[in-house]
DRENFIBA-830774 format. One line per field, with one value per residue (C-alpha): residue number from 0; x, y, z. Coordinates in Angstrom, 3 decimals, always signed. Each point is the difference from the previous one (the first is absolute). Example, Ala and Ser with C-alpha at 12.3 -4.5 7.8 and 13.67 -1.06 7.14 Angstrom:
<nodes>
num c(0/1)
X c(+12.300/+1.370)
Y c(-4.500/+3.440)
Z c(+7.800/-0.660)
</nodes>
This chain:
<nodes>
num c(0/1/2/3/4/5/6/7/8/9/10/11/12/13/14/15/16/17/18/19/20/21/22/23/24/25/26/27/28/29/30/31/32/33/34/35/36/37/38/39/40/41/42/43/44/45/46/47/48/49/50/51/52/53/54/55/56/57/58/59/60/61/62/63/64/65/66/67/68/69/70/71/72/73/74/75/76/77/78/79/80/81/82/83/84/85/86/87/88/89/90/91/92/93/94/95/96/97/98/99/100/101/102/103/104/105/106/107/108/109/110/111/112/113/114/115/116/117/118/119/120/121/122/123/124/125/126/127/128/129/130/131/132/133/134/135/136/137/138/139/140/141/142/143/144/145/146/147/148/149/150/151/152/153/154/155/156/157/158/159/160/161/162/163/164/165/166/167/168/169/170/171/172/173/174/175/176/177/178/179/180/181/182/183/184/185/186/187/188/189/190/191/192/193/194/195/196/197/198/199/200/201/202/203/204/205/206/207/208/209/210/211/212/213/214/215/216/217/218/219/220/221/222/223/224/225/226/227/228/229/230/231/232/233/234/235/236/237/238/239/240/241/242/243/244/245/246/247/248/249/250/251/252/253/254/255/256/257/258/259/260/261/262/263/264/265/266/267/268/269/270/271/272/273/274/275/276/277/278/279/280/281/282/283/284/285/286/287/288/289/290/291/292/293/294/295/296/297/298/299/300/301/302/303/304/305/306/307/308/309/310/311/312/313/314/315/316/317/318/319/320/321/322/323/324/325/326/327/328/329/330/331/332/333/334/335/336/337/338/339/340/341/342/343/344/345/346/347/348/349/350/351/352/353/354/355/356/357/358/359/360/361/362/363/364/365/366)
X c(+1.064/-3.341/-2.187/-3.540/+0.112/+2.797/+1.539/+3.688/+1.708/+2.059/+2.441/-1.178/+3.707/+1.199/-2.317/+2.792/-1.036/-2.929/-1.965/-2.475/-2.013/-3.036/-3.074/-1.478/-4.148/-1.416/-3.769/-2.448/-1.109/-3.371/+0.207/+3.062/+0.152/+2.702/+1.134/+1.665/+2.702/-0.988/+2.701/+1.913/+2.640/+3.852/+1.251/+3.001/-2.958/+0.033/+3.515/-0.699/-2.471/+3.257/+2.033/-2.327/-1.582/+1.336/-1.488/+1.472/-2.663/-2.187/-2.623/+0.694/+3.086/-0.424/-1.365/+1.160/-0.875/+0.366/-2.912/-2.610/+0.696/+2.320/+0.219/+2.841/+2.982/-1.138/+1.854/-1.265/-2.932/-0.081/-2.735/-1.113/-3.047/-2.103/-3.575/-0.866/-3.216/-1.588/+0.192/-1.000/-2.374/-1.161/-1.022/-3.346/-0.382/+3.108/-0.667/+2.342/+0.970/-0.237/+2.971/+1.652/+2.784/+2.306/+2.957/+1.357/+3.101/+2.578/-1.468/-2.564/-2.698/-0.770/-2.678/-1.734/-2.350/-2.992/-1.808/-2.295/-0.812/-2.453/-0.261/+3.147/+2.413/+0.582/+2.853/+2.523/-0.068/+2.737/+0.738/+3.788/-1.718/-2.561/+2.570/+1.631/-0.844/-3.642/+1.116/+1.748/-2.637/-2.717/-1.015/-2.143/-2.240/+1.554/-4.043/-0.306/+3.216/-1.692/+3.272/+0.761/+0.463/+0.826/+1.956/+2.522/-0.476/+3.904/+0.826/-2.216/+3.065/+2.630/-0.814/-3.175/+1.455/+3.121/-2.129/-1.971/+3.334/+1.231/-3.866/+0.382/+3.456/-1.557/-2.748/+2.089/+2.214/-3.364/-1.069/+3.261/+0.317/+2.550/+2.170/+0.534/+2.650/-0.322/+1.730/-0.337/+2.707/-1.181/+2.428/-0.241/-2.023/-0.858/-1.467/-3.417/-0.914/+1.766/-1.368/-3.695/+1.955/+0.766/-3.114/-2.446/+1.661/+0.322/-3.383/-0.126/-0.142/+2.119/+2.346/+4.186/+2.174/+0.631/+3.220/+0.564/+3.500/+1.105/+2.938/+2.018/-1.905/-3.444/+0.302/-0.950/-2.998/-1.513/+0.261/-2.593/-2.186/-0.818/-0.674/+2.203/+0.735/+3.620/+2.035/+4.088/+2.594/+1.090/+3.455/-1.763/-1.660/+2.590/-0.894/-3.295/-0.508/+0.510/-1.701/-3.497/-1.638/-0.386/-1.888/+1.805/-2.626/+2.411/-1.663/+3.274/+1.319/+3.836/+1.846/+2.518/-2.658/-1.262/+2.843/+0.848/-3.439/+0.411/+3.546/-0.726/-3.130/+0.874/-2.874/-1.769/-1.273/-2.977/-1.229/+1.484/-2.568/+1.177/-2.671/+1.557/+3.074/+0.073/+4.398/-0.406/+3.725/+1.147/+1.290/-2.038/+1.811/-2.049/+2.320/+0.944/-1.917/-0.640/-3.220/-3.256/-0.573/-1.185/-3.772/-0.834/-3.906/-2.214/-2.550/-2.230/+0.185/-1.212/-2.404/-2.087/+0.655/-1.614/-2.891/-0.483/+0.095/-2.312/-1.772/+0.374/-2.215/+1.417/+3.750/-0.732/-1.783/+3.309/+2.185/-2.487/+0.534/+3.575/+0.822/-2.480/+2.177/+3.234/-1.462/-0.416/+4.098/+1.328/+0.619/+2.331/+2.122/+0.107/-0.658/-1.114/+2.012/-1.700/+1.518/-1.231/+0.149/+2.662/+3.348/-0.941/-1.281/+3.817/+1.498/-2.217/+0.786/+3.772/+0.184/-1.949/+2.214/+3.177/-1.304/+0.280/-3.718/-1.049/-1.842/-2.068/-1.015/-3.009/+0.648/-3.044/+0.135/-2.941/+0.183)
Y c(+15.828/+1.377/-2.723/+0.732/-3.146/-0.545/-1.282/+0.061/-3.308/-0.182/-2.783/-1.794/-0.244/+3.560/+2.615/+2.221/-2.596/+1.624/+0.421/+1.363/-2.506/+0.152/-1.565/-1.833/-0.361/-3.626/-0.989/+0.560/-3.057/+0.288/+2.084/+2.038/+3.820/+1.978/+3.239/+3.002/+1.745/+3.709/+0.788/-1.295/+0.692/-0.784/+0.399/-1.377/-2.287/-1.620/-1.163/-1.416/-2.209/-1.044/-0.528/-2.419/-1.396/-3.562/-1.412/+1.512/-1.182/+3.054/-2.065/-3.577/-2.044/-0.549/+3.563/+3.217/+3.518/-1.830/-2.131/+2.203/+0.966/-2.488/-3.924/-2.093/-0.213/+3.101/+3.323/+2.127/+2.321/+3.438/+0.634/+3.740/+2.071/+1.649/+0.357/-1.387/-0.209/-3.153/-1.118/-3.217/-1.656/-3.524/+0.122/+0.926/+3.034/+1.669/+2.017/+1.793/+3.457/-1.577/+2.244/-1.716/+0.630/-2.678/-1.800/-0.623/-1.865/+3.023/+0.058/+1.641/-2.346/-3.244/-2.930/-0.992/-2.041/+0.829/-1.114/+1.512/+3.010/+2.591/+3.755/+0.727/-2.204/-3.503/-2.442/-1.568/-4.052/-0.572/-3.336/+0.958/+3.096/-1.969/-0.492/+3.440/+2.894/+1.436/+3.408/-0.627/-1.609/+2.175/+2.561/+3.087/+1.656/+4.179/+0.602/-1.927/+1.415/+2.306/+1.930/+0.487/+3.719/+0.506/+2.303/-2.299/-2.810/-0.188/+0.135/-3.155/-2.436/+2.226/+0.037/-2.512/-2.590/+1.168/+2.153/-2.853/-2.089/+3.428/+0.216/-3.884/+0.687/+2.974/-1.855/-3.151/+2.498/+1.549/-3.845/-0.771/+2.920/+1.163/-2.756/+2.557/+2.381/+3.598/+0.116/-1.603/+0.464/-0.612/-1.250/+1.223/+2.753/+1.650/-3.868/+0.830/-2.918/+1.986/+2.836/-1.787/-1.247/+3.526/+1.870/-2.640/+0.065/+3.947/-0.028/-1.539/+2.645/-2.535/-1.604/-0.684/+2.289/-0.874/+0.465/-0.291/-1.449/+0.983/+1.010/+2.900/+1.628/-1.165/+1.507/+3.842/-0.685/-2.610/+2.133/+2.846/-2.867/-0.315/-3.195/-1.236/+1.725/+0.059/-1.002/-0.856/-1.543/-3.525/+1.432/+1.259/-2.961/-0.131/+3.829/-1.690/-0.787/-3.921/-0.078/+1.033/-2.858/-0.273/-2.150/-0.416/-0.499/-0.368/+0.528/-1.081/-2.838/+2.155/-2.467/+2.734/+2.521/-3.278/-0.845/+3.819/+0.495/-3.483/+0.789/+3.361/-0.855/-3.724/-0.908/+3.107/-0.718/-1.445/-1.177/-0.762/+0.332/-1.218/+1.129/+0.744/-1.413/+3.406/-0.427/-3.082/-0.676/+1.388/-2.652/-0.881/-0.293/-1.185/-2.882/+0.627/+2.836/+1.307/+1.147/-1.277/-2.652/+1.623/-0.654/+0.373/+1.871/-1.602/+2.460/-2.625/-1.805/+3.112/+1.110/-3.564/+0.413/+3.365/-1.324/-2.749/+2.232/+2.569/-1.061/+0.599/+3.245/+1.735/-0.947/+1.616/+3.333/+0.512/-0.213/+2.381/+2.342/+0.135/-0.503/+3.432/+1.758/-0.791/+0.822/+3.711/+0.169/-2.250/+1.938/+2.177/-3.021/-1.964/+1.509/-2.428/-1.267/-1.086/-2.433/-1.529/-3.521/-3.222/+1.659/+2.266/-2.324/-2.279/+2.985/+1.262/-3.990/+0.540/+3.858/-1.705/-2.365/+1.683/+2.111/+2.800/+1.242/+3.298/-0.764/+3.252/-1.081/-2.655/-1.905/-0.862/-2.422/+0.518/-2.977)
Z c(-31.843/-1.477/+0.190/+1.151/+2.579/+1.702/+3.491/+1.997/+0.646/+3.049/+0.961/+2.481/+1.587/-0.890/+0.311/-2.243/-2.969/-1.922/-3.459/-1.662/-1.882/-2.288/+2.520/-2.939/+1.533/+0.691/-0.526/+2.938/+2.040/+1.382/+3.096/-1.187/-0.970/-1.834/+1.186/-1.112/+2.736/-0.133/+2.667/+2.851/+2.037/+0.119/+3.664/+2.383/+0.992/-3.416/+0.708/+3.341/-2.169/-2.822/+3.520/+1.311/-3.415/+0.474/+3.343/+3.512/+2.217/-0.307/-1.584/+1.426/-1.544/-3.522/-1.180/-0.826/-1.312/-3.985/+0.778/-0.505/-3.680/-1.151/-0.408/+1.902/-2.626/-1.716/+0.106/+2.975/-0.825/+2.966/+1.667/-0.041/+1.485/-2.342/-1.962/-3.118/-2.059/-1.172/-3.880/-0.681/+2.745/+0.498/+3.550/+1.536/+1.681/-1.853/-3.255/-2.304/+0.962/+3.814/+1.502/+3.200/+2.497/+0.986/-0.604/-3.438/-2.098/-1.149/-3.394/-2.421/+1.139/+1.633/+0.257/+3.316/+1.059/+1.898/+3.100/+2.276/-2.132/+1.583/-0.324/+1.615/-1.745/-0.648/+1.696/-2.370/+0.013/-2.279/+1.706/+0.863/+1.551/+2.548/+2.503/+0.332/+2.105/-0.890/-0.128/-3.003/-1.368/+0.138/-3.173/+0.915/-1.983/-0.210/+0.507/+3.234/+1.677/+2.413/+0.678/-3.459/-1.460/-3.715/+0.905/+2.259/-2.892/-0.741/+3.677/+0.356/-1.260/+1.150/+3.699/+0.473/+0.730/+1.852/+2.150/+1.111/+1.152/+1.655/+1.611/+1.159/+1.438/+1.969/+0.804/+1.366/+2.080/+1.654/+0.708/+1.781/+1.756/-1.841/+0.928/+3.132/-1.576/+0.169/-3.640/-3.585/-2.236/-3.861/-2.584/-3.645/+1.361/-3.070/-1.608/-0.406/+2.643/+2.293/-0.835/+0.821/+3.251/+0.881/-0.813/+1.567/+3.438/+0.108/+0.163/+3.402/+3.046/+2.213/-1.622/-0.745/-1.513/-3.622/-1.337/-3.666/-1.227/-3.584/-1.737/+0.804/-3.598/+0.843/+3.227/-0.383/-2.448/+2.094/+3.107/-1.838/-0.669/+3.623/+0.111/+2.649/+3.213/-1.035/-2.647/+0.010/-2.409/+0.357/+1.578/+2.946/+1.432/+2.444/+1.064/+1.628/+3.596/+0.400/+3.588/-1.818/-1.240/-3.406/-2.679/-3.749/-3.246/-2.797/-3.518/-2.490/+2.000/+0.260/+1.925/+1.351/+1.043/+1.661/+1.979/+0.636/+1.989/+1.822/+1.046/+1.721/+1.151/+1.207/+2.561/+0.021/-3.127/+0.019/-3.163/-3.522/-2.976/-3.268/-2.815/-3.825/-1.358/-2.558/+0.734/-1.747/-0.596/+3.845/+2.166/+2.214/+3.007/+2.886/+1.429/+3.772/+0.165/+3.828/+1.457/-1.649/-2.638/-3.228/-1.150/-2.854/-1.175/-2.618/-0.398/-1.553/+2.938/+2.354/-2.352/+0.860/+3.413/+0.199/-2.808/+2.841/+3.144/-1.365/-2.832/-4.213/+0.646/+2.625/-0.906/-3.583/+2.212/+1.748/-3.207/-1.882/+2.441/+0.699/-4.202/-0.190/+2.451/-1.302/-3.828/+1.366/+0.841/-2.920/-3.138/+2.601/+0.360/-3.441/-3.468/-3.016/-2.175/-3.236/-2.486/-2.875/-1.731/+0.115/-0.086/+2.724/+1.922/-0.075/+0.560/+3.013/+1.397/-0.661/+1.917/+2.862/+0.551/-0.660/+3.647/-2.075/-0.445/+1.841/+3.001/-0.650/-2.741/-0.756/-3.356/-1.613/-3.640/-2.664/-2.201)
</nodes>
C-alpha cells in the first residue's frame, strides 16, 4: 500500500493477525492537533507492548497497552517511540511545524489532545489516556530536550526508552543493595534494555559481576562489546558456581532459561526480575519454581518513584547524564536501520516478532 496516510491493525487476540489500512483523517475538536510521524522505532520492546495490549494488570484491571491509541472493540493500534511534526493545530500553545518526542500509534500520523502545554511539551488528555502512566503521556518539544544531539536523533527511539528501563533496573538494584548477590545474570543480553542494564551498572566502582546470557551465536560479538563482565551461551548456565548468590533480570520472558537459572541456583538465588515478554510465544513456565518468587519491573512505575524521591529536575539531570554517556559508545553497538513508508513498516512488525531481527542492528521506520 501507497497511500500517503496510513496505519497497521493488529488483532487484539493474535498479535500474528495484521493489516495495513488507509488511516482515513477525522476533523479536529477544539484542543486537538494532527501530527505527522517523521520516525520511530520498531524494537523487541514493541512486542512486549502487542503481548500485553489487552489488560494484564500493568495498568490496573481493565487496561492495556491498546488503550492509548485505540477504542475498546476496535482493532489494536501499537504504540511506538518516535518524533513527529505538527500539521494541523487547534490547541493553544502548539503551532504547526511544532516537532515533539513521544509516544505515537504505528502509523503515518496521529491526533492528540492537548493539556498543560508549555515550552517543553504538552501532556496528552485524550480521556482514555488520563488514567495511564504519565510517562507515556507526555510529548517533548526536540528543542527543550537538553540531552538531545542531532547527531544521536535516530538513536533517540531506538534506545531512549529502553535505556531508561535498563537505567531504572540499575538504579533499583543500587537501592536494594543489590538484593546482596555478588552476581547478576542478564537474559536476552544483547535486547537493547539489557544492554542499558549492562552499561549503567558497569559504571559503578563497587558493584556485582554481570553476566550476559545469549545464544551460543550472539555470544562472541557481544563479548567485544564489553558491556558485561562476561558473557556465556544458554548451555552453560550450569558451568556457574551455584553457592554464589545470584540475581536473574530476564528481558524475553523464556520460560526454560527461567527455570534453568532457578534450578541450579535454587536458594542462592536471590531475586527474579521479569521485564519484556520479546519471546512472546515461549512458555512461560514459572509453576513450582524453587528459590525466589518472580517480580516483575514496570519501569513506569519506578520512574514516579524516583520523580517522587528526588524531584522532576534532578531525576531528568541524572538521565541526561547517563543517556550522554552511553550516546558516546552506541553507534559501536547498533547501526541504523532506515525504512521507509507502510509496507515496510508491516514488514519491520512481522521480522520483530518472528525473533528474527539483528540485535545489532536499530530499525528505524520513516513514514
Amino acid at each position: 500500500m501507497n497511500a500517503k496516510s496510513w496505519a497497521i491493525d493488529i488483532d487484539r487476540d493474535d498479535i500474528t493477525q495484521t493489516e495495513l489500512v488507509a488511516d482515513a483523517g477525522v476533523a479536529l475538536t477544539p484542543g486537538q492537533i494532527r501530527v505527522d510521524l517523521d520516525s520511530y522505532a520498531m524494537t523487541a520492546n514493541n512486542i512486549t507492548y502487542a503481548v500485553f495490549g489487552k489488560p494484564a494488570g500493568l495498568f490496573g484491571n481493565d487496561q492495556g497497552y491498546w488503550d492509548f491509541f485505540s477504542e475498546p472493540g476496535t482493532p489494536g493500534r501499537l504504540p511506538v517511540w518516535g518524533f513527529a511534526t505538527v500539521t494541523e493545530s487547534t490547541a493553544d500553545g502548539i503551532s504547526v511545524g511544532d516537532r515533539f518526542y513521544g509516544y505515537y500509534p504505528m502509523a503515518s500520523g496521529a491526533v492528540l489532545t492537548v493539556g498543560k502545554a508549555g515550552p517543553g511539551g504538552f501532556t496528552d488528555v485524550t480521556p482514555r489516556r488520563t488514567t495511564l502512566p504519565p510517562i507515556y503521556n507526555n510529548y517533548q518539544r526536540i528543542e527543550a530536550l537538553a540531552d538531545y544531539r542531532a547527531a544521536d536523533h535516530d538513536y533517540w527511539p531506538v534506545f531512549r526508552p529502553l535505556f531508561l528501563t535498563g537505567w531504572l533496573i540499575a538504579d533499583q538494584f543500587e537501592d536494594e543493595g543489590d538484593y546482596g548477590v555478588q552476581q547478576i545474570l542478564i537474559a536476552s543480553a544483547s535486547s537493547k534494555t539489557a544492554i542499558g542494564l549492562g552499561f549503567t551498572l558497569a559504571q559503578r566502582a563497587d558493584r556485582p559481576e554481570t553476566i550476559g546470557l545469549t545464544s551460543a551465536a550472539n555470544v562472541d560479538a557481544l563479548s567485544a562489546q564489553g558491556i558485561y563482565d562476561r558473557v556465556i551461551s544458554y548451555d552453560q548456565i550450569m558451568t556457574l558456581n551455584a553457592s554464589t548468590p545470584a540475581a536473574l533480570v530476564d528481558m524475553a520472558g523464556n520460560g526454560a532459561v527461567t527455570r534453568v537459572v532457578h534450578s541450579h541456583f535454587g536458594n542462592q538465588l536471590q531475586a527474579s526480575i521479569i521485564v519484556g515478554k520479546s519471546h512472546w510465544d515461549a512458555q512461560a513456565d514459572g509453576e513450582g519454581l524453587p528459590g525466589p518468587d518472580r517480580q516483575g519491573f514496570f519501569a513506569p512505575g519506578r520512574s514516579q518513584k524516583r520523580i517522587a524521591d528526588w524531584g522532576g529536575a534532578a531525576f531528568g539531570q541524572k538521565i541526561a547524564a547517563a543517556w550522554l554517556a552511553f550516546m558516546d559508545v552506541a553507534p559501536r553497538i547498533a547501526s541504523i536501520d532506515r525504512r521507509e513508508g507502510g509496507d515496510a513498516a508491516l514488514a519491520a512488525y512481522k521480522e520483530m516478532l518472528s525473533g528474527q531481527a539483528d540485535p545489532k542492528v536499530g530499525i528505524v521506520i520513516a513514514p
